[in-house]
C-alpha positions as CSV (number, residue, x, y, z in Angstrom):
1,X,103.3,110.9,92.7
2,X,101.6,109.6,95.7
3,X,98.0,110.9,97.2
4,X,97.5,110.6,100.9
5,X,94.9,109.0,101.7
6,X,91.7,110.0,103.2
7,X,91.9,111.9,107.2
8,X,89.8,110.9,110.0
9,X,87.2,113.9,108.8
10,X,86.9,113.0,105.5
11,X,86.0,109.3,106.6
12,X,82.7,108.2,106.4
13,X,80.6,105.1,108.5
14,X,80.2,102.8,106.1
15,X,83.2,103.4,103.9
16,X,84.7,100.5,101.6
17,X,87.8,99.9,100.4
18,X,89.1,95.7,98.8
19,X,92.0,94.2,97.3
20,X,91.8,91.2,95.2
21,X,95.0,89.1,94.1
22,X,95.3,85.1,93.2
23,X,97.8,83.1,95.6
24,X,100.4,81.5,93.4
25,X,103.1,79.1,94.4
26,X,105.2,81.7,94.0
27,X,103.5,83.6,96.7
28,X,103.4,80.4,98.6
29,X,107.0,79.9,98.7
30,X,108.3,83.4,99.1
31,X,106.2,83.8,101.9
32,X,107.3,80.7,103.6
33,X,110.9,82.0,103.5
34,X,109.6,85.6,104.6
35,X,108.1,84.0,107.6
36,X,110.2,81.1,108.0
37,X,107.1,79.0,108.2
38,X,108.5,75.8,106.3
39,X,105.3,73.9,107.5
40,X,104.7,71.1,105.3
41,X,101.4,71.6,104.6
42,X,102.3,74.4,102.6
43,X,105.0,73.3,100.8
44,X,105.3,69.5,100.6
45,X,102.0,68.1,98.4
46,X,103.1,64.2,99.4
47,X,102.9,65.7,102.9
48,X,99.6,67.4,102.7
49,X,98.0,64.8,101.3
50,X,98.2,63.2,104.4
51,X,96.3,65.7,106.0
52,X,92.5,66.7,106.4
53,X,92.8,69.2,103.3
54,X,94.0,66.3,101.0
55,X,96.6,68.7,99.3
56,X,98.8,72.0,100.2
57,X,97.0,74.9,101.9
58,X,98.4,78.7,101.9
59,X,99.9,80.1,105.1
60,X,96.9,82.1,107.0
61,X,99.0,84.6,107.3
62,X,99.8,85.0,103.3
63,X,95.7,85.2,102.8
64,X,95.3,87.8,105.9
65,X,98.3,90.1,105.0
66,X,96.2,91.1,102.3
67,X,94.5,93.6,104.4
68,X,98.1,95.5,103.9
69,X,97.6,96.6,100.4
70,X,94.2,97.8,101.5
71,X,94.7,99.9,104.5
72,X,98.0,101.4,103.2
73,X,96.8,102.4,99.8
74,X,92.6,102.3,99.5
75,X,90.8,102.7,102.5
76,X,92.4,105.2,104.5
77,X,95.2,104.7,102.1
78,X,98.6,106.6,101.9
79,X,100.3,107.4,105.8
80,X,97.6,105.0,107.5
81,X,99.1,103.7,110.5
82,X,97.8,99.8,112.0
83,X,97.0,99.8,115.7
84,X,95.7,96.3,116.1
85,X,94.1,93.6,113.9
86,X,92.3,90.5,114.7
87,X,91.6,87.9,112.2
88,X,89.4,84.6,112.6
89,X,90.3,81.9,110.0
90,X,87.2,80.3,108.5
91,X,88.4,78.4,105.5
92,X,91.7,77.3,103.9
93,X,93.0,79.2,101.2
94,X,94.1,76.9,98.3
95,X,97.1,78.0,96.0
96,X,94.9,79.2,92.7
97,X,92.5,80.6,94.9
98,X,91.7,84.9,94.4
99,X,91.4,86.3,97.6
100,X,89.3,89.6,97.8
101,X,89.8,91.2,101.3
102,X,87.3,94.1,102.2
103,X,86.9,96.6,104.7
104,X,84.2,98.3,106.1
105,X,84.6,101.3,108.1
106,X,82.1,100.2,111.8
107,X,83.3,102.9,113.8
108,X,85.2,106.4,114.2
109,X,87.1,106.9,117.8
110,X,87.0,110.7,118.4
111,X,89.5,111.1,121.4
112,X,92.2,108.7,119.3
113,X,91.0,110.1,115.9
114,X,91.2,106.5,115.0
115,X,88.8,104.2,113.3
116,X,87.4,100.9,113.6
117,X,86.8,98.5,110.8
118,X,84.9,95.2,109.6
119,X,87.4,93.2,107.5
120,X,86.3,90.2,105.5
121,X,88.5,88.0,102.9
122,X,86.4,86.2,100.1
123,X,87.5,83.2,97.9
124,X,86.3,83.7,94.4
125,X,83.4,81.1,95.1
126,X,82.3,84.1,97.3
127,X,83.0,81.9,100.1
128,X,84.5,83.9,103.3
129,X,87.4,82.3,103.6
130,X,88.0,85.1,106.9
131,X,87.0,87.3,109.3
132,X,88.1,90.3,111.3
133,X,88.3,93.3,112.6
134,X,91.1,96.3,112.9
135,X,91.8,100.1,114.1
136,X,93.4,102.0,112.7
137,X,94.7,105.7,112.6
138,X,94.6,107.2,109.2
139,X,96.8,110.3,107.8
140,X,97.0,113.9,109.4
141,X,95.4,116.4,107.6
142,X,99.3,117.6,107.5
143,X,100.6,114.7,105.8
């Protein structure tokens, strides 16, 4: 049913792997009671039109959790474990908006059999709406 994904041999330099999905209000709301980020300016538009953005912004955190769906099931996929992420914040993410975020495989860390990764998330004006970078340790040959 499931195919692990791909080991620290079979990982290329160079190496892509995306997930694209459209933040809905839906999103927007469940993830503010996931979080328990009840900010305002996510979810109160007489609020946020008060602030610099004019009108409701996603949580970064909804737009950057998007690098989930791509480490755990694309690129290295199935039994990938996260070691550390960093993500820069460049634009807002508006609720309509389709996020694309894309990895790019920098680096391979021999004595950790980890790897090192670009990550950038796009808007679907091809605007980078974030940068990044994370490590990662994907699946045992065994697995």
């Amino acid at each position: 049913m499931y195919e692990r994904g791909k080991t620290y041999d079979e990982i290329q330099i160079g190496d892509k792997g995306s997930f694209t999905k459209t933040i809905t209000e839906t999103d927007i709301y469940l993830f503010a009671g996931i979080s328990g980020d009840f900010n305002p300016l996510h979810v109160d538009e007489e609020y946020a039109k008060t602030t610099a953005f004019g009108t409701r912004i996603a949580h970064g955190g909804l737009a950057a959790s998007l690098l989930a769906p791509v480490l755990g099931m694309k690129l290295p996929g199935l039994g990938t474990v996260a070691l550390e992420t960093l993500t820069k914040f460049r634009k807002p993410v508006y609720p309509g908006d389709t996020i694309t975020c894309t990895v790019t495989v920098k680096e391979k860390i021999q004595r950790l059999k980890a790897v090192s990764m670009n990550i950038e998330w796009t808007n679907q004006k091809k605007e980078i709406i974030g940068k990044g970078e994370c490590k990662v340790l994907p699946p045992s040959a065994q697995a």
